[in-house]
C-alpha positions as CSV (number, residue, x, y, z in Angstrom):
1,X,-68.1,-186.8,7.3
2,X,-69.8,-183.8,5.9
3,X,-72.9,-185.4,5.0
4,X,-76.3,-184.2,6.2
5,X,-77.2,-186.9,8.6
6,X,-81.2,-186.3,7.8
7,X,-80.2,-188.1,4.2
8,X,-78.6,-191.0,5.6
9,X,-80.2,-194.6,5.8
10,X,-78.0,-197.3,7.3
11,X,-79.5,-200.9,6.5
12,X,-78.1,-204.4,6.0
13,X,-76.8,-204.2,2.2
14,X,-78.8,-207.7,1.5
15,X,-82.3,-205.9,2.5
16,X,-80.7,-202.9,0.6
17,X,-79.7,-205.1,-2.8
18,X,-83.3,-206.8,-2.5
19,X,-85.5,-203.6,-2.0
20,X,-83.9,-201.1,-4.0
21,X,-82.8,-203.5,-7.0
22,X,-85.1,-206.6,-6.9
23,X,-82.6,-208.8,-6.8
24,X,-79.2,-210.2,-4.8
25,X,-76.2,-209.1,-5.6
26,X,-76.6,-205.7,-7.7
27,X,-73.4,-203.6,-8.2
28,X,-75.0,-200.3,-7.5
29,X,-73.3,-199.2,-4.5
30,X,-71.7,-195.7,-4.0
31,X,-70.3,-196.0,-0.2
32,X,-70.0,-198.6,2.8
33,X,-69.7,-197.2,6.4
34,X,-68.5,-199.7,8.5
35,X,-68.9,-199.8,12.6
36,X,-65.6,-201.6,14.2
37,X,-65.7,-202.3,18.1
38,X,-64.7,-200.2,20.8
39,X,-60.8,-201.5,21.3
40,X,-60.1,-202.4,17.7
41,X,-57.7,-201.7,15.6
42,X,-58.6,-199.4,13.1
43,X,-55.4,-200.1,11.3
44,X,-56.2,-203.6,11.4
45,X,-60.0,-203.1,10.1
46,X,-59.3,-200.7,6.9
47,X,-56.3,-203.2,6.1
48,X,-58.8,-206.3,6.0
49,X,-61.5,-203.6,4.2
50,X,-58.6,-203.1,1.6
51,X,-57.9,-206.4,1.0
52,X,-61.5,-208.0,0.8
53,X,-62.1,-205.2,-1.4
54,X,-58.8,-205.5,-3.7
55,X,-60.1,-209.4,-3.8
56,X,-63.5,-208.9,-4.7
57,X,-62.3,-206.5,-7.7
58,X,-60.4,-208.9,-9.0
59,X,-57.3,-205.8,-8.3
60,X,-53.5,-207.5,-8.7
61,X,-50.8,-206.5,-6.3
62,X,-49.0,-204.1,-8.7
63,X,-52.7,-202.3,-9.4
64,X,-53.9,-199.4,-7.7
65,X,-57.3,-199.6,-5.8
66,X,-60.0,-198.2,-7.3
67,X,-61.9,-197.4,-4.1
68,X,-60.7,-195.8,-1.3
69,X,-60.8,-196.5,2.5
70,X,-61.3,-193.5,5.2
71,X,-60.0,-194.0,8.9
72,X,-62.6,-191.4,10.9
73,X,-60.3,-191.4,13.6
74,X,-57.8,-190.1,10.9
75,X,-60.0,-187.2,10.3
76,X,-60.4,-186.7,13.7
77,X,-57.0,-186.0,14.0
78,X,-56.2,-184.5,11.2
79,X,-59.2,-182.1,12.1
80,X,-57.7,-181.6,15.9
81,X,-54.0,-180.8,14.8
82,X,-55.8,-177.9,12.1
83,X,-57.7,-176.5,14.7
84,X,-54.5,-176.3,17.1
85,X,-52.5,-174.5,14.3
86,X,-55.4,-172.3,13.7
87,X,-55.4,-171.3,17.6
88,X,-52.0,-171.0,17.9
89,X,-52.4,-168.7,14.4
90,X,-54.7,-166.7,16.0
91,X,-53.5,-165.8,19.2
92,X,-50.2,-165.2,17.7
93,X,-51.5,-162.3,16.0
94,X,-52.7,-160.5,19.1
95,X,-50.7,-157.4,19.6
């Protein structure tokens, strides 16, 4: 996702809240990456993500969220139907 993957650490977040922060339960998190099975339902997953998280933030239903909630199977695609333009693009232009 455009990250460098030397800088990433993945850990469980209770070892993360108790080693960086000294305590349970600290508020300083930037971004959750989340690992569904092979077969599920992404759609499915980022709905119950959404709805823990709009729950959690205390977030009514006529609120906006204040996070947000990426599908990398979305990016994949989204990344595949570019790239087909892009060729089509390009070999379009060959005289």
């Amino acid at each position: 996702m455009g990250n460098d993957q030397d800088d990433v650490v993945v850990l469980p977040l209770t070892t993360l809240q108790r080693r960086l922060s000294g305590r349970l339960g600290s508020q300083d998190i930037g971004m959750i990456m989340i690992s569904a099975r092979d077969g599920s339902s992404t759609t499915k997953v980022v709905a119950d993500v959404s709805a823990i998280l709009r729950d959690r933030r205390g977030i009514q239903a006529n609120e906006d969220d204040d996070f947000s909630v990426i599908d990398t199977q979305q990016i994949a695609q989204t990344l595949s139907s570019t790239t087909r333009i892009l060729t089509l693009l390009l070999g379009a232009s060959r005289p």
